[in-house]
LOFIZA-261601 format. One record per residue: residue number from 1; y, z, x of N, C-alpha, C in turn. Coordinates in nm, 3 decimals, padded with zeros to 5 digits. Atoms other than C-alpha are relative to their C-alpha. Example, Ala and Ser with C-alpha at 12.3 -4.5 7.8 and 13.67 -1.06 7.14 Angstrom:
   baro      n.yy      n.zz      n.xx     ca.yy     ca.zz     ca.xx      c.yy      c.zz      c.xx
      1   -00.119    00.000    00.089   -00.450    00.780    01.230    00.120    00.000    00.090
      2   -00.119   -00.006   -00.082   -00.106    00.714    01.367    00.109    00.073   -00.077
END
This chain:
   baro      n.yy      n.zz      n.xx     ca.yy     ca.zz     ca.xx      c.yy      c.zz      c.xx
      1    00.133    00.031   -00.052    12.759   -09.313   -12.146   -00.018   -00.151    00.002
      2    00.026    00.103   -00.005    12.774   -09.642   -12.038   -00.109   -00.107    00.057
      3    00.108    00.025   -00.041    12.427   -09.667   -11.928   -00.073   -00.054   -00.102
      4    00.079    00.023    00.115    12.344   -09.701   -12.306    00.014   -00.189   -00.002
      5   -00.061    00.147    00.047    12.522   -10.074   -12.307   -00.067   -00.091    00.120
      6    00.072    00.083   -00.120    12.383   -10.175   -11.936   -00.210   -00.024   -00.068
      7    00.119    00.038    00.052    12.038   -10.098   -12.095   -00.029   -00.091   -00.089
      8    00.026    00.094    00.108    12.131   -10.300   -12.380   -00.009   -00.128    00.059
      9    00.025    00.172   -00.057    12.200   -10.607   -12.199   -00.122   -00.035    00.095
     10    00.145   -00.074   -00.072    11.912   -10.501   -11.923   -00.123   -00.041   -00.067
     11    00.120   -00.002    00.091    11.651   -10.507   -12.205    00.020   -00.164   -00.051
     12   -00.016    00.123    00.066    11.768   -10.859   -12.367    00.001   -00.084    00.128
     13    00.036    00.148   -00.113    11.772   -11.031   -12.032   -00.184    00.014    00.001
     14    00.148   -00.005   -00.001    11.407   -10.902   -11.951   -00.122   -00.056   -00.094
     15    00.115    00.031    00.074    11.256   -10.955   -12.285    00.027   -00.196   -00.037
     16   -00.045    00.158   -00.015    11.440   -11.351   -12.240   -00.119   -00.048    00.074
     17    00.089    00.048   -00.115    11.237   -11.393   -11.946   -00.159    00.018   -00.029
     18    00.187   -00.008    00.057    10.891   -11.245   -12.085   -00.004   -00.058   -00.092
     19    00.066    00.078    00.120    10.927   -11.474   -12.373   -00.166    00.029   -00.026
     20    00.103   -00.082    00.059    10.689   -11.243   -12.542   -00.112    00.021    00.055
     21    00.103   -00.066   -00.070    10.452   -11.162   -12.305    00.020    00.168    00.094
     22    00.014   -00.156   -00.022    10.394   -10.767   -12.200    00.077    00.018    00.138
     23   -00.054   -00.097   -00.170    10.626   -10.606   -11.894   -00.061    00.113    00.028
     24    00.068   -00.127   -00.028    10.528   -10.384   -11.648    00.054    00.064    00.090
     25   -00.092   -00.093   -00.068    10.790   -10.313   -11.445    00.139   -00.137    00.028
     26   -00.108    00.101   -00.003    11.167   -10.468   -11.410    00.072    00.071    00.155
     27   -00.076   -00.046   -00.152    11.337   -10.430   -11.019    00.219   -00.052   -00.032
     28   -00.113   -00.006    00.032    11.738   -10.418   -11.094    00.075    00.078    00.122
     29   -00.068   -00.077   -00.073    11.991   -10.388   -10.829    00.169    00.016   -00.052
     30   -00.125   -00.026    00.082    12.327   -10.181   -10.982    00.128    00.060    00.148
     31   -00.129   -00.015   -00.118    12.625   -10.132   -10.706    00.055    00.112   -00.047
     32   -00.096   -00.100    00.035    12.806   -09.800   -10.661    00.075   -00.001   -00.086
     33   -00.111    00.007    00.130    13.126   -09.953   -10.827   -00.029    00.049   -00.152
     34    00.032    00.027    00.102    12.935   -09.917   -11.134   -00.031    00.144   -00.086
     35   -00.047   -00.091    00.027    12.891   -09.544   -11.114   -00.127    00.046   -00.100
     36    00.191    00.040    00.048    12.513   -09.589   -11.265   -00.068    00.139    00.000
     37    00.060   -00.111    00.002    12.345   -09.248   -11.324   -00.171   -00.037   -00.068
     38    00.168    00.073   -00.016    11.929   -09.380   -11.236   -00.061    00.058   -00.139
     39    00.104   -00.065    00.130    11.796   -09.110   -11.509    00.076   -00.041   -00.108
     40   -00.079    00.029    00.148    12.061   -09.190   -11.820   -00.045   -00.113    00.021
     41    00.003    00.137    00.014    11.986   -09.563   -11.731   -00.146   -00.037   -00.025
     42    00.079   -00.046    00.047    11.599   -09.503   -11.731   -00.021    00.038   -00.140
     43    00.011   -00.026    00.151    11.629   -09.302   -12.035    00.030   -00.099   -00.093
     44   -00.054    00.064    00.107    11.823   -09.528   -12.234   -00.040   -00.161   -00.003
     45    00.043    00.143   -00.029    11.621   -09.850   -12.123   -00.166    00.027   -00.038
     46    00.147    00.004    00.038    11.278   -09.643   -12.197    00.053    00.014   -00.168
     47   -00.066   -00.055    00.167    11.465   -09.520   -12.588   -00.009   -00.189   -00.041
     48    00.003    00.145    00.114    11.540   -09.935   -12.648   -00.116   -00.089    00.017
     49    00.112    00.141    00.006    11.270   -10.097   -12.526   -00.171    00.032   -00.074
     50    00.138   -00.045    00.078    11.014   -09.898   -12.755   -00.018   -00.070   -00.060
     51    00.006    00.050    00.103    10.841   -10.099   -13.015   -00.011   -00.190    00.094
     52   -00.038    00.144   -00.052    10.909   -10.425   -12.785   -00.128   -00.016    00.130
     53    00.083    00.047   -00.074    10.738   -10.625   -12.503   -00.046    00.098    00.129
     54    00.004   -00.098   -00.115    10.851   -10.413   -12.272    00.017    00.171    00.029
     55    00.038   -00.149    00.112    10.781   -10.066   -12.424   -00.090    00.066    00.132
     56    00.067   -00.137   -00.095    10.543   -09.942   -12.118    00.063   -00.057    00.185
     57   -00.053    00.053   -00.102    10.787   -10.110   -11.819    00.018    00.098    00.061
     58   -00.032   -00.063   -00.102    10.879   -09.916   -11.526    00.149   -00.077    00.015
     59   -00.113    00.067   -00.066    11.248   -09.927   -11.389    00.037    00.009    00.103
     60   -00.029   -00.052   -00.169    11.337   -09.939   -11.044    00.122   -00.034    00.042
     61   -00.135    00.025   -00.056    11.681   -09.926   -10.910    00.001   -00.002    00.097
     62   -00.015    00.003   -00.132    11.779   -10.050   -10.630    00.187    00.032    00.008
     63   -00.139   -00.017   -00.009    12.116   -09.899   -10.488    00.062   -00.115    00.076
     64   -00.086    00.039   -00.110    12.369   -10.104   -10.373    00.165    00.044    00.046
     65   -00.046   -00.075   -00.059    12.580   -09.968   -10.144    00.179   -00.067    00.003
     66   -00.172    00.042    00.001    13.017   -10.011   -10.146    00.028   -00.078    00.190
     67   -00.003    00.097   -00.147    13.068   -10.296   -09.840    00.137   -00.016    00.006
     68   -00.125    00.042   -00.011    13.427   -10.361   -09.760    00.028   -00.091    00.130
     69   -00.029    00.108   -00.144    13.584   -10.661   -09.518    00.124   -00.003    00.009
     70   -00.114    00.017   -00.029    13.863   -10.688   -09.315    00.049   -00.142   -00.002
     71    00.069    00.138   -00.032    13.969   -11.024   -09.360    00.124   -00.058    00.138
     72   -00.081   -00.017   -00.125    14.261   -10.970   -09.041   -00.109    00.054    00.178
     73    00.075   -00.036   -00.141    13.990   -10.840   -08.772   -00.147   -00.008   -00.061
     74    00.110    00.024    00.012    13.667   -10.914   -08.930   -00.083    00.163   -00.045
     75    00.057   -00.119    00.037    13.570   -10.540   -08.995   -00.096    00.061   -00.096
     76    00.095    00.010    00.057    13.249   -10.460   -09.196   -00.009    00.148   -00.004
     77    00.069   -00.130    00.027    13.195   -10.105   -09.384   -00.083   -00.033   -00.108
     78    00.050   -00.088    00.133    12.964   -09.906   -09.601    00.118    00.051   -00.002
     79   -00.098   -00.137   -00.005    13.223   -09.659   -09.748    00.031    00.008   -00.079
     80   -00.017    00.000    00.096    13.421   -09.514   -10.025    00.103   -00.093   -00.024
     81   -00.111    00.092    00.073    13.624   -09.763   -10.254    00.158    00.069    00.037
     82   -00.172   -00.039    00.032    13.901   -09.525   -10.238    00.028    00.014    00.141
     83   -00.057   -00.008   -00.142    13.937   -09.555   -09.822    00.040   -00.138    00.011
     84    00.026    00.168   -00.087    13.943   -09.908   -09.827    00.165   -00.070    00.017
     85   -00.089    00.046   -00.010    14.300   -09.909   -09.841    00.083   -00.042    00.127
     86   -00.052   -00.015   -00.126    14.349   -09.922   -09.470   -00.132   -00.054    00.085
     87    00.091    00.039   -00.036    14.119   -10.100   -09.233    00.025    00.140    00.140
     88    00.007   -00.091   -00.067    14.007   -09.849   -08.987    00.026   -00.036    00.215
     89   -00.016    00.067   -00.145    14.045   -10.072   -08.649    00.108   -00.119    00.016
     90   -00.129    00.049   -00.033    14.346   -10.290   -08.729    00.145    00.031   -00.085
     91   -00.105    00.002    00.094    14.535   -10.120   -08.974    00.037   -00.067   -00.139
     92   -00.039    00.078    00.134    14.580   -10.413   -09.219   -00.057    00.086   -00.152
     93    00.032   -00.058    00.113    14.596   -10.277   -09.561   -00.093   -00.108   -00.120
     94    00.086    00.108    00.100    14.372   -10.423   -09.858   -00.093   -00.018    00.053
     95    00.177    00.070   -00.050    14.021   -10.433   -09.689   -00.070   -00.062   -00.200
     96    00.072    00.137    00.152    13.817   -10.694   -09.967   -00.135    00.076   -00.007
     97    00.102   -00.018    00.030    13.529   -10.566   -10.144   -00.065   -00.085   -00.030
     98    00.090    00.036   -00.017    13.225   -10.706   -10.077   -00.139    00.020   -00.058
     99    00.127   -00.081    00.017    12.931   -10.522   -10.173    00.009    00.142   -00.095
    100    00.034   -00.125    00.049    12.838   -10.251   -10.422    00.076   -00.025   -00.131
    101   -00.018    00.058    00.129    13.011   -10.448   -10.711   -00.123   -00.070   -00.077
    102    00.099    00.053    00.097    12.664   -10.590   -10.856   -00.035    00.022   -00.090
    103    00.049   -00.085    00.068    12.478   -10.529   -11.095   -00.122   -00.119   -00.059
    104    00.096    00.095    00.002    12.147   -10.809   -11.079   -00.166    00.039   -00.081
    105    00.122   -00.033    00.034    11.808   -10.835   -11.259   -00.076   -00.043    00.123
    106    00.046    00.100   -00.140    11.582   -10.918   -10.939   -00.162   -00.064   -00.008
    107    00.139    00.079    00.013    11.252   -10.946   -11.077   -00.037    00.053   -00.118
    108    00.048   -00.026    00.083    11.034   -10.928   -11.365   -00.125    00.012   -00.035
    109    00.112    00.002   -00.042    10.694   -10.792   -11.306   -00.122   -00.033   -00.181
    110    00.036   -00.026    00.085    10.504   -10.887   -11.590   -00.153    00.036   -00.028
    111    00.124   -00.126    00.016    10.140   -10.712   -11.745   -00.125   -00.108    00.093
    112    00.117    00.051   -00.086    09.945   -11.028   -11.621    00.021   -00.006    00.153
    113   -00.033   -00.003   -00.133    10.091   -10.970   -11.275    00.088   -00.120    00.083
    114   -00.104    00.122    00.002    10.305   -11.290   -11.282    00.131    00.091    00.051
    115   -00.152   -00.063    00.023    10.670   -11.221   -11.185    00.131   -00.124   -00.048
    116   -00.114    00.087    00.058    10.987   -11.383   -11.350    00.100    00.013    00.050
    117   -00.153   -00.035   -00.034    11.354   -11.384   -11.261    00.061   -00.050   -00.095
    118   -00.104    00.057    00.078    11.596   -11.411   -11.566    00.068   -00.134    00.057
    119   -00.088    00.094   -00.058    11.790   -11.717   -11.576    00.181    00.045    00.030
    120   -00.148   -00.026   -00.048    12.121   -11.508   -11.569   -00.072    00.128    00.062
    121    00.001   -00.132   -00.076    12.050   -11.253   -11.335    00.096    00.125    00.048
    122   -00.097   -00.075   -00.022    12.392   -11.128   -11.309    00.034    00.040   -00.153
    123    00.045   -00.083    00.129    12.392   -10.893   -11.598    00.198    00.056   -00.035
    124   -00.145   -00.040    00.018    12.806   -10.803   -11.582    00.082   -00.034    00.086
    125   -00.086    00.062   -00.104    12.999   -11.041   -11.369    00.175   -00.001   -00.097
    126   -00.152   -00.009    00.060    13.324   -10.996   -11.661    00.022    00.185    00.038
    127   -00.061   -00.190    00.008    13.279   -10.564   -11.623    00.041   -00.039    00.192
    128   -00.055   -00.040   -00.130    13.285   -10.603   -11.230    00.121   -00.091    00.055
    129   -00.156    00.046   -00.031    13.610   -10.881   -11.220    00.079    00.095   -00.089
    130   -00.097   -00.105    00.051    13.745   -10.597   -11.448    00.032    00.092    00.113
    131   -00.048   -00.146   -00.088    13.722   -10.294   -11.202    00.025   -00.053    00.113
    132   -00.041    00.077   -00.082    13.748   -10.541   -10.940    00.167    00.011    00.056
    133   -00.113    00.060    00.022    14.087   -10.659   -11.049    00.087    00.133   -00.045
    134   -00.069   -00.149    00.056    14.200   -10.234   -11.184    00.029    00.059    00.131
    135   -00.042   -00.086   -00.092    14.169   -10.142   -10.861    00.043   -00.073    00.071
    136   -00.067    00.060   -00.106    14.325   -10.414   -10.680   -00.054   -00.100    00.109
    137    00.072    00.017   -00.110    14.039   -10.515   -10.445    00.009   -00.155    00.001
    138    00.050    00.116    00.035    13.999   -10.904   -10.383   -00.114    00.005    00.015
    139    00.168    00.039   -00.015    13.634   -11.071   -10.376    00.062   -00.141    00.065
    140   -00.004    00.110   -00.065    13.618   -11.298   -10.130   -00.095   -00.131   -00.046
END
């Protein structure tokens, strides 16, 4: 359940940014690659942030979607990670993932209606050069 550890870090960026003032809702966009199940990540982000600033927050996920590029004919998908081994209009093997590796805080709505943006907003840029780099893909 590795939704428990995204919440952990999730919750410590947010309550960075409200330097102790009340949340009321956090906007987070998590990329396919990541394999993100909305209700375990929910759950386990309403379970840690009890007791804290952000104890009556809302979470909103935004999906982002698996992008792949050709970088031999320019070719631009949505699609699954595991097709991308073949570009579909010139052949070249290795299409480059693009998109749907994120995993960003994007805003931070807080109770007086202010909004924040963490100063690190990228919440797992070492987990996604991991699966990145397991499955082969470059990042352009």
């Amino acid at each position: 359940m590795h939704e428990l550890a995204m919440a952990e870090g999730l919750l410590r960026d947010v309550l960075d940014a409200a330097d102790g003032r009340g949340v009321e809702a956090v906007r987070v966009r998590i990329g396919r690659l990541h394999a993100v199940m909305p209700d375990s990540l929910r759950f386990s982000f309403q379970l840690l942030s009890e007791d804290t600033a952000a104890s009556a927050a809302t979470l909103e996920i935004i999906d982002d979607p698996i992008v792949l590029h050709c970088h031999r004919c320019g070719e631009r998908r949505e699609g699954d990670l595991w097709a991308a081994a073949v570009c579909d209009q010139c052949g070249e093997s290795g299409m480059a993932l693009v998109g749907g590796a994120g995993l960003a805080v994007e805003e931070v709505r807080l109770s007086s209606g202010l909004s924040v943006v963490p100063e690190t907003r990228r919440l797992s840029e070492h987990i996604v050069s991991h699966l990145v780099r397991q499955h082969g893909f470059p990042i352009p």
